[in-house]
C-alpha positions as CSV (number, residue, x, y, z in Angstrom):
1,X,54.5,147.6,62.8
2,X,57.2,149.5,60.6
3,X,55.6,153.2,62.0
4,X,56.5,154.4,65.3
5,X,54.0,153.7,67.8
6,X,51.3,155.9,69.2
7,X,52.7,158.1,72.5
8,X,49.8,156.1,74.2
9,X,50.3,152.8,73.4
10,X,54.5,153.1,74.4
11,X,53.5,154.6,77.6
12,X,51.4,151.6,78.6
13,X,53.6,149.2,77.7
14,X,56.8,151.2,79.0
15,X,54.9,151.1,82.3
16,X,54.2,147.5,81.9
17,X,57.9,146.5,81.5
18,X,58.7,148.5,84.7
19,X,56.4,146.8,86.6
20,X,58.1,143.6,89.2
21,X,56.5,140.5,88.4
22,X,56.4,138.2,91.1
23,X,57.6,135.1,89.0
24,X,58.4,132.3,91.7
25,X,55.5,132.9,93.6
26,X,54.0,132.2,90.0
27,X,55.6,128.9,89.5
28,X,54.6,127.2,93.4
29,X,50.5,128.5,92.6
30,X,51.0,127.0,89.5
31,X,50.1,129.8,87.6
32,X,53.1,129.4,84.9
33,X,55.5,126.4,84.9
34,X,59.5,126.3,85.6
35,X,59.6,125.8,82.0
36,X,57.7,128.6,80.8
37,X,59.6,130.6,83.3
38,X,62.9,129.6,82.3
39,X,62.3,130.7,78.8
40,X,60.5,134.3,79.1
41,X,64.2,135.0,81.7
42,X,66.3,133.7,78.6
43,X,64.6,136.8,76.4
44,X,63.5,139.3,79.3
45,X,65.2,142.1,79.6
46,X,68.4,140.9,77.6
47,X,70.0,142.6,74.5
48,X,68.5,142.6,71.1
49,X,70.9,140.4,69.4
50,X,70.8,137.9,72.2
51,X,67.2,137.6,72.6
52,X,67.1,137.1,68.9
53,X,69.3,134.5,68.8
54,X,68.0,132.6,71.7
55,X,64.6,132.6,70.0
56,X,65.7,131.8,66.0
57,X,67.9,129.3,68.2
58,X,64.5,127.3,69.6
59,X,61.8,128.3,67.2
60,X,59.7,125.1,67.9
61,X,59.7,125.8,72.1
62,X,58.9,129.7,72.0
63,X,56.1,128.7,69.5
64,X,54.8,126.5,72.9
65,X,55.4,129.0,75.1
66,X,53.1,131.7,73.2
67,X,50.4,129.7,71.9
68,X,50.9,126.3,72.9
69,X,51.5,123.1,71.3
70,X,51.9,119.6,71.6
71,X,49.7,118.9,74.4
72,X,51.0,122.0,76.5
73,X,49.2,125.1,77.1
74,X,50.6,128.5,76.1
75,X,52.0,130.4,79.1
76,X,48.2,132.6,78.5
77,X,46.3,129.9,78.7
78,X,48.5,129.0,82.2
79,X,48.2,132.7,83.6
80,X,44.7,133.2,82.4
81,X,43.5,134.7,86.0
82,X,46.7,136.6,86.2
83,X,46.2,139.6,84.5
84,X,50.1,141.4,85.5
85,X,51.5,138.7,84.0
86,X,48.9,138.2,80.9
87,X,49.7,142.0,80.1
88,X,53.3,141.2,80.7
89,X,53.4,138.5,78.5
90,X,51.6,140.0,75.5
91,X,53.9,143.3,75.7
92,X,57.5,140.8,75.6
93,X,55.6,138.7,72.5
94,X,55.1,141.7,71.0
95,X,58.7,143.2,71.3
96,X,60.0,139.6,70.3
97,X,57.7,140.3,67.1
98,X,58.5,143.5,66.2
99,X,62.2,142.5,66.0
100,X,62.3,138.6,65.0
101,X,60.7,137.6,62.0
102,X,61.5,134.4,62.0
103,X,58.7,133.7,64.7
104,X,56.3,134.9,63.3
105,X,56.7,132.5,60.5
106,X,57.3,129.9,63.8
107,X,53.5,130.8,65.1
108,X,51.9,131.4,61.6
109,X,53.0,127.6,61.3
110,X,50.6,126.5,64.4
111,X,47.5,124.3,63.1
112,X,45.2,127.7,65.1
113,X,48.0,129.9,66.5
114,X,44.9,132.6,67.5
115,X,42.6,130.1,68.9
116,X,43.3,132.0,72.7
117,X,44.5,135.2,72.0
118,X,41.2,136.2,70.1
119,X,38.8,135.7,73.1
120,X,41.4,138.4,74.9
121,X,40.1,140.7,72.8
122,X,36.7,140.8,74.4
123,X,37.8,140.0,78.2
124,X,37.1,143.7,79.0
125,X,33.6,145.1,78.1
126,X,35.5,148.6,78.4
127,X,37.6,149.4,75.2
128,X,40.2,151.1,76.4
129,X,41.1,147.7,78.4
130,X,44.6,147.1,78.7
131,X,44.4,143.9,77.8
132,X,42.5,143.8,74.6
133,X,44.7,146.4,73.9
134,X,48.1,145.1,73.9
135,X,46.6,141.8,72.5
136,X,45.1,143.6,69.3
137,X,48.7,145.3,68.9
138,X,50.7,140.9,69.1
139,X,47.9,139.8,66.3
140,X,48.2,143.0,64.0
141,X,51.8,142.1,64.3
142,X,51.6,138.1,64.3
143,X,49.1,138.4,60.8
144,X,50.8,141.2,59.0
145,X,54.4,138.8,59.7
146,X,52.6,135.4,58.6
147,X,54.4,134.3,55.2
148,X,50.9,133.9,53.4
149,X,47.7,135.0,54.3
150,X,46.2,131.1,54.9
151,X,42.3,131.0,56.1
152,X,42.7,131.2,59.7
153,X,44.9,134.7,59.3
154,X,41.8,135.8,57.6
155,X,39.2,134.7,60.2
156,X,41.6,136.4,62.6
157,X,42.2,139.5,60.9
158,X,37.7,140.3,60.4
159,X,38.0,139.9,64.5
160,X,40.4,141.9,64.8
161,X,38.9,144.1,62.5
162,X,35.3,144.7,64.3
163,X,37.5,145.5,67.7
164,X,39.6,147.7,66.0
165,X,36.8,149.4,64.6
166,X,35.4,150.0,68.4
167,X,38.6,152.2,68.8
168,X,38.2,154.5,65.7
169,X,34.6,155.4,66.9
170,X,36.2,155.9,70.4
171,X,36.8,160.3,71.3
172,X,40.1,159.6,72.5
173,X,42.6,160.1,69.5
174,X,45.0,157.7,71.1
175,X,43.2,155.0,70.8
176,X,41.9,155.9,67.4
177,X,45.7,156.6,66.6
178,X,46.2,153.3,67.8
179,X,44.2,151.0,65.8
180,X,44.8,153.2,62.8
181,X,48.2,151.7,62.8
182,X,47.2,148.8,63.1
183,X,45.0,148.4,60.1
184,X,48.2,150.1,58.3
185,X,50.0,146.7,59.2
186,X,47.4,144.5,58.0
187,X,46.8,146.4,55.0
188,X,49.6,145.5,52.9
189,X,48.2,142.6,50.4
190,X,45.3,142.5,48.6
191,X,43.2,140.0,50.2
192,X,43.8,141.7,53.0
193,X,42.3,145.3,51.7
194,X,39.5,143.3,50.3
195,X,38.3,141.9,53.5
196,X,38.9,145.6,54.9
197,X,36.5,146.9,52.4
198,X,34.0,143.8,52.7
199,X,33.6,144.9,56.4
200,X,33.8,148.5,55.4
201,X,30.9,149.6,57.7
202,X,32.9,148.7,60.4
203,X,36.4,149.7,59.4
204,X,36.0,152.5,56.4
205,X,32.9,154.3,58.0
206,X,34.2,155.1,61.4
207,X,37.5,156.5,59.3
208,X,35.4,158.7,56.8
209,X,34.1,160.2,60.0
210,X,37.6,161.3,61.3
211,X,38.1,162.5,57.4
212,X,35.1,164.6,57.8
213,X,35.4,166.1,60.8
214,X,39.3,167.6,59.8
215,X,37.5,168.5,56.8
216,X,35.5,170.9,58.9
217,X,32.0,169.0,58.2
218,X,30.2,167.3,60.7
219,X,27.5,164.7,60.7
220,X,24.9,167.3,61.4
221,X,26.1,169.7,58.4
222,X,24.7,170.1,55.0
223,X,26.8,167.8,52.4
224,X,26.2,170.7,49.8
225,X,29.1,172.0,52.0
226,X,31.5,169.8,51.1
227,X,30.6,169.6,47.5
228,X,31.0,173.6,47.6
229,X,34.4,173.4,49.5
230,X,32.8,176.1,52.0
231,X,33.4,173.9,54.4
232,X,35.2,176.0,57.5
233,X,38.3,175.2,59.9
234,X,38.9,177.2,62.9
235,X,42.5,177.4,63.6
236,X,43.6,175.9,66.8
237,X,46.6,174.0,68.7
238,X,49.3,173.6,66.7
239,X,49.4,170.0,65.1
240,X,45.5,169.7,65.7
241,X,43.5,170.5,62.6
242,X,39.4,170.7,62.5
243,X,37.5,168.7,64.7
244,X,40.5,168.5,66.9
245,X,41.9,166.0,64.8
246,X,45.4,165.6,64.9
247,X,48.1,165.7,62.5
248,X,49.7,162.5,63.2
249,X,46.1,160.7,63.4
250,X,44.9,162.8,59.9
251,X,48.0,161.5,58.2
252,X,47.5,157.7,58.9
253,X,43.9,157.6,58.5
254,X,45.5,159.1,55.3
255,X,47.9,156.4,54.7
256,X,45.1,153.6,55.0
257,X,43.1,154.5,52.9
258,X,45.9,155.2,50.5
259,X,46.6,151.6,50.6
260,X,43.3,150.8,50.3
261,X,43.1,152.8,47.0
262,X,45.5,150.2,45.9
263,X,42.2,148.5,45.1
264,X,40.4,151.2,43.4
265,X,39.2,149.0,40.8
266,X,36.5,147.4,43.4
267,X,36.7,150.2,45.8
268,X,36.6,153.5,44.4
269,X,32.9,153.9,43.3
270,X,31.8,152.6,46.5
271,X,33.4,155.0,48.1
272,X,32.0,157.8,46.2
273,X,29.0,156.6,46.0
274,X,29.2,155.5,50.1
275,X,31.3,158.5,51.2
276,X,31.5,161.1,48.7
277,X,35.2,160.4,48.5
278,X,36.2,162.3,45.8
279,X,34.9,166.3,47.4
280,X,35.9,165.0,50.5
281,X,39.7,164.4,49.8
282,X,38.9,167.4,47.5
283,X,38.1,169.5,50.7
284,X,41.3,168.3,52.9
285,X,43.2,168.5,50.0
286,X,42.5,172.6,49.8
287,X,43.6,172.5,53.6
288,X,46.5,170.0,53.8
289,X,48.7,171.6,55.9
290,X,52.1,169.4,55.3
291,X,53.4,167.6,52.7
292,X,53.2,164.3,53.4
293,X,49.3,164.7,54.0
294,X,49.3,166.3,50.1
295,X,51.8,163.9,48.7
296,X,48.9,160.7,50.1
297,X,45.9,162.6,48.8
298,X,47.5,163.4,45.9
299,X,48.4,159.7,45.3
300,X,44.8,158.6,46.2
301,X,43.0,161.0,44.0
302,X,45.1,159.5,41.3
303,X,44.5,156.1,42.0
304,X,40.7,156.3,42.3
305,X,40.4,158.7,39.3
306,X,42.6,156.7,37.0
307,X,40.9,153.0,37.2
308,X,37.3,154.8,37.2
309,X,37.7,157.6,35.2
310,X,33.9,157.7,33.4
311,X,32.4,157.7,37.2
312,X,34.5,159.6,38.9
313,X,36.1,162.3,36.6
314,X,32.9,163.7,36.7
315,X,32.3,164.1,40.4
316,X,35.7,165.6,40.7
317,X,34.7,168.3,38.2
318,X,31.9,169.0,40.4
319,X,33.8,169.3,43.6
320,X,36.6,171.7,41.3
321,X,39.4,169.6,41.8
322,X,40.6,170.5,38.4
323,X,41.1,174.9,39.9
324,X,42.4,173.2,43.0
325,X,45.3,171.0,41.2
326,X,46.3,174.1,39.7
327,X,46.6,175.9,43.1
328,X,48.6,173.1,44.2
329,X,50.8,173.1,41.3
330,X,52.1,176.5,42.2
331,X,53.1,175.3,46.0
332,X,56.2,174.8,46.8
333,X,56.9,170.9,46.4
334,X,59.9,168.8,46.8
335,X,58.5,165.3,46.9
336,X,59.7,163.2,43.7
337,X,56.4,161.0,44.4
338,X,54.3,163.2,45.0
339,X,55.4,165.7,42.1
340,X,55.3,162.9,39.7
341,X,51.8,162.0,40.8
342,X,50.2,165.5,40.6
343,X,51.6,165.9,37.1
344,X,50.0,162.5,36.0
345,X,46.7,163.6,37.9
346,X,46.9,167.3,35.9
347,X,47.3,165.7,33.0
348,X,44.2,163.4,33.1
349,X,42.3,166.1,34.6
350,X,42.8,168.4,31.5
351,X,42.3,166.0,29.1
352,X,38.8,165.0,30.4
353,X,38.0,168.9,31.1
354,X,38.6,169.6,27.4
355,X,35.9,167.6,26.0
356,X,33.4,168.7,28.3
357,X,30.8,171.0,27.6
358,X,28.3,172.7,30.2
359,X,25.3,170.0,29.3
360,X,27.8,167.2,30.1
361,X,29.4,168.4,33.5
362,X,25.6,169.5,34.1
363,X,24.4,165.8,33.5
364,X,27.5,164.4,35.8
365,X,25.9,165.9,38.3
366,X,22.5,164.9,38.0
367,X,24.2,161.5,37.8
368,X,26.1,161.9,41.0
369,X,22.9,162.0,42.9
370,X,23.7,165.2,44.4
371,X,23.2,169.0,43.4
372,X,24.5,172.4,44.5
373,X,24.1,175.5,42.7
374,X,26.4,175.0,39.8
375,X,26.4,177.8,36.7
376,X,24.1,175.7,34.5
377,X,20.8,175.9,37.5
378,X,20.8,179.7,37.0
379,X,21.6,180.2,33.7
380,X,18.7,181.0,31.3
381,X,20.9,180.5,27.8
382,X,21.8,176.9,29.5
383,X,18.2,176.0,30.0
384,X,17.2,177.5,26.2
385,X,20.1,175.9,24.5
386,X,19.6,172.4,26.3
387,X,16.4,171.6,28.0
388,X,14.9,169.4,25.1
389,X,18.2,168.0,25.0
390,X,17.9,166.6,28.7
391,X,14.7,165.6,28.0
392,X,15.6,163.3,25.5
393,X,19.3,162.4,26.3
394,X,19.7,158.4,26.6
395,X,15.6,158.3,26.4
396,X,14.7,160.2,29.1
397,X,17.1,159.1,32.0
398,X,18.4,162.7,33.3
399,X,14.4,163.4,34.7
400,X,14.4,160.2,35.9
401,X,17.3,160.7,37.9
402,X,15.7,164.3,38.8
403,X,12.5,161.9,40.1
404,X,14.8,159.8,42.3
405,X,17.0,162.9,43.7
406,X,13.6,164.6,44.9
407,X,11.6,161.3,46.0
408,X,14.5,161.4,49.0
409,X,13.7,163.3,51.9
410,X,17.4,165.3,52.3
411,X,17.0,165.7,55.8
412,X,20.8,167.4,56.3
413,X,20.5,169.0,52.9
414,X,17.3,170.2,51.2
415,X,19.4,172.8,49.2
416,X,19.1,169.6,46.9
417,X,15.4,169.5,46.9
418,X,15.3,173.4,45.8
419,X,17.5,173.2,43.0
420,X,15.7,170.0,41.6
421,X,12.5,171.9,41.7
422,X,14.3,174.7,40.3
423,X,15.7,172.7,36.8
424,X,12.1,170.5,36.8
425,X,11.0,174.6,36.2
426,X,13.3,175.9,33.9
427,X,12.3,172.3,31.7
428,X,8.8,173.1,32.1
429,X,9.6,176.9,31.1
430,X,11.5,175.9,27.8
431,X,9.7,172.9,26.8
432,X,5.9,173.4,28.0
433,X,4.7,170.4,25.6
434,X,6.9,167.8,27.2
435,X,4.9,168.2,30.7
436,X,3.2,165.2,30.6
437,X,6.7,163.0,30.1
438,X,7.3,165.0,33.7
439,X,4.3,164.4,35.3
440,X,4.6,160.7,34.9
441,X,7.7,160.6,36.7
442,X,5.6,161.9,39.5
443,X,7.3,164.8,39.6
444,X,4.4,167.5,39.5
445,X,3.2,165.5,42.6
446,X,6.5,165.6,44.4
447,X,6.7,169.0,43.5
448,X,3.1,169.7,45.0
449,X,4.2,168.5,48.2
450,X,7.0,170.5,48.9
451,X,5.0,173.6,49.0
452,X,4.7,172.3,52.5
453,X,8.2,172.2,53.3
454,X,9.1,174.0,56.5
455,X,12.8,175.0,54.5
456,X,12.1,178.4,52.7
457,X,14.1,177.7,49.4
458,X,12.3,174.9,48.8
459,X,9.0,176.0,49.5
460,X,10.3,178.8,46.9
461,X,11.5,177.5,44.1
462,X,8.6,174.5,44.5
463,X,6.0,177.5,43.9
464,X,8.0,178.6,41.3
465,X,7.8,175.4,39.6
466,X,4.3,174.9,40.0
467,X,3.1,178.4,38.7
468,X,4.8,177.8,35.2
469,X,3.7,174.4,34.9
470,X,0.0,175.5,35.8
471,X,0.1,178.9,33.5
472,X,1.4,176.6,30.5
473,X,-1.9,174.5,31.8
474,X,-4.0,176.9,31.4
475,X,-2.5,178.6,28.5
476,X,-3.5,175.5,26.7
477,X,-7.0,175.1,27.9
C-alpha cells in the first residue's frame, strides 16, 4: 500500500518480527521443510537491496514457497497448525510485497495463487484475529500489484471485500483505519470500484456510517438535520472530530470514496439516492478542518455533480452548497488541485443557480424524496403564484410524488410528513376545484390518518389540511 500504515497494524507486525522463531525444531516435526527454511533465512532479516535481489533472482521458487506450485505445498499450507510461524510468514510476504514488484507479478502468474490464503481470512471467528489480519493486509497487496485484474483477482478481491467490511463496522478505529487502506489499494481501476460498488452494502454502507457520524448525525437523528446543515459537533481531542472519529480515519474514508467517484457516472445517484451523498459531504464540507479533507470533498462534489448534473444539481441546491462554496472560496487555500477544482465546481454551481426559479428548486425537492422547511412551504405569494402550476406540471407528477413522500412512515423524521401535509394545504387553499385530482392520490385519506400521529407538527399541520379541504367541501354543498 503506497500510504503509511495504520499505528495498529505496524505495532503488530513490529512485534511479530521481534518475536524468536524456533525454525529447526520446525524442520525435524516437519512442520516446514529445509528447503522452505533455507529460503525465508536468504530474505529474513537482510537488507532491502539484497533481499530484493535474491527474490527478482528466483522468481519461480519464492512463488513455491508462498503459495505453492508444482506439486509442493506453500510453506502455509506446511505450517498450517503453527500459528507463530503462519503470522510470521504472512508479515515477511508482506514486506517482500510492499518493496518487490516483480513478485507480485511472479504470484499473480499462479493458475489460483489465493486458493489458501482466502480460508485464513475466516480461521478466527473474532475479527480483530491476528491472523486474518495480516493475511487481508498480503492479498490487498498481492491484488492491487497483479498486472491485470484476471477473474480469480476478482473472486479474491469480493472476499476480501465482505471481511474487510467486518472491520469498518468494528468500534475500534484501528481496525477501521486498517481496512480503509486497504480498500484504497484495491481501488485503483475501474473494475475494481465497480465490484466495490456492486457489494456496496457491505463496503459503502458501513463507510457512510463513519461519514455520518463526523458529520455530527447519528443513525438515531432526524435526516432533516443534515439536509438543514444544523447538524452539531462538540469539540473534543485534538485530531478527533464528531463521533470520535479521527482525522486520519475521516481523511481515508475520504480518499475512497474519492476514488470511487471516479465512477460517478454509475455511482453517483445511487449514492444520493442510498446515502444522501450530496448534504452529507455538504455537512463535513462546512466542518472540514484541514486541507487535504476540503481539497477530496471538493474533488468529489465535482465529480458527482458534473457527470449527473440534472439529478444532483438540484439536491445540492437544497442542502446550500452553492452559499457554502462561497464560504469556502474566501478560505485561505494553497492547493493547485484543489483550487482548480472549486473554481470548476463554482462555476457550474452558478450557472445552474441562474436559471432556477423558486417553482423549480421547489419541485427538486419534491423530487428528491425528502422535505425540510425551505422558503417556498411558508410562503403564501409562492403558493398563489404556483399551486395550479404544480398541479399540472408534467401531468400531475409533483402530487404524486407528495402521495409517495407521505405513504412512508418517517420514523426518524416526521418533519417530512408535516410539511407534506402542509403544501397538500396550501394546494387545497389556492386551487379548491382541483380536490378531487388530490383525493385520488389518496392523499385526503393519508392526511386523515395522521391526525393520529403521536408527533405534534404533524398532527398540526394534518388538521390544518383537513379543515380547508372540508370548508371548501362544504362551501360547495
Amino acid at each position: 500500500m503506497s500510504l503509511d500504515p495504520p499505528p495498529y497494524l505496524s505495532s503488530i507486525q513490529n512485534n511479530i518480527r521481534a518475536r524468536p522463531i524456533p525454525w529447526e525444531g520446525a524442520v525435524r516435526a516437519n512442520t516446514v521443510t529445509d528447503d522452505q527454511l533455507s529460503k525465508i533465512r536468504a530474505v529474513d532479516k537482510v537488507r532491502k537491496e539484497i533481499r530484493k535481489q535474491t527474490i527478482e533472482g528466483d522468481l519461480d521458487s519464492y512463488r513455491t514457497l508462498f503459495v505453492g506450485g508444482e506439486g509442493k505445498p506453500s510453506v502455509l499450507q506446511s505450517a498450517s497448525r503453527r500459528a507463530e510461524i503462519v503470522q510470521y510468514v504472512l508479515v515477511l510476504l508482506s514486506d517482500l510485497l510492499d518493496g518487490i514488484p516483480a513478485l507480485s507479478k511472479s504470484l499473480s502468474e499462479h493458475p489460483d495463487p489465493y486458493q489458501h490464503l482466502l480460508p485464513l481470512l475466516t480461521q478466527s471467528n473474532d475479527t480483530d484475529g491476528v491472523i486474518p489480519l495480516l493475511t487481508s493486509t498480503v492479498l490487498a497487496s498481492m491484488i492491487s500489484g497483479a498486472p491485470a485484474l484476471s477473474d480469480k483477482e476478482s473472486h479474491a478481491m469480493l472476499r476480501l471485500f465482505s471481511y474487510l467490511s467486518t472491520l469498518t463496522k468494528s468500534s475500534d478505529g484501528g481496525l477501521q483505519d486498517i481496512a480503509v487502506l486497504e480498500y484504497s489499494a484495491l481501488l485503483r481501476g475501474k473494475k475494481s470500484r465497480e465490484l466495490f460498488w456492486k457489494q456496496r452494502t457491505e463496503t459503502v454502507g458501513p463507510l457512510i456510517d463513519i461519514l455520518r457520524s463526523a458529520a455530527g448525525v447519528s443513525n438515531g437523528d432526524s435526516a432533516s438535520t443534515l439536509w438543514s446543515g444544523a447538524a452539531s459537533v462538540r469539540s473534543g481531542t485534538e485530531g478527533v472530530i464528531g463521533g470520535g472519529v479521527g482525522l486520519q480515519l475521516l481523511y481515508h474514508v475520504l480518499l475512497v470514496l474519492w476514488q470511487l467517484s471516479f465512477e460517478s457516472a454509475t455511482v453517483g445517484e445511487g449514492l444520493e439516492d442510498e446515502y444522501d451523498v450530496v448534504p452529507l459531504f455538504t455537512q463535513l464540507l462546512r466542518l472540514s478542518p484541514k486541507e487535504k479533507t476540503t481539497r477530496l470533498l471538493i474533488s468529489s462534489l465535482y465529480n458527482l455533480l458534473s457527470a449527473n448534473k440534472q439529478t444532483l444539481l438540484p439536491a445540492a441546491v437544497l442542502a446550500r452548497l452553492p452559499a457554502l462554496i462561497q464560504n469556502v472560496n474566501g478560505r485561505h487555500l494553497s492547493d493547485q488541485d484543489l483550487l482548480e477544482d472549486l473554481q470548476h465546481l463554482t462555476e457550474m454551481l452558478d450557472e445552474y443557480t441562474k436559471t432556477q426559479t423558486t417553482f423549480d428548486e421547489y419541485a427538486a425537492e419534491v423530487n428528491s424524496g425528502h422535505l425540510r422547511w425551505s422558503p417556498p412551504h411558508r410562503s403564501p405569494t409562492f403558493w398563489a403564484e404556483n399551486a395550479r402550476r404544480i398541479l399540472e406540471h408534467e401531468k400531475g407528477e409533483l402530487p404524486r410524488k407528495l402521495a409517495e413522500i407521505m405513504s412512508k412512515p418517517w420514523k426518524d423524521d416526521k418533519q417530512v410528513l408535516a410539511i407534506a401535509c402542509n403544501d397538500v394545504g396550501c394546494l387545497v387553499k389556492e386551487a379548491p376545484e382541483k380536490r378531487t385530482q388530490l383525493e385520488k392520490l389518496g392523499l385526503k385519506t393519508r392526511i386523515m390518518e395522521l391526525m393520529q400521529e403521536p408527533d405534534e407538527a404533524v398532527r398540526w399541520e394534518s388538521l390544518n389540511a383537513l379543515s380547508g379541504w372540508l370548508k371548501y367541501s362544504f362551501e360547495t354543498k
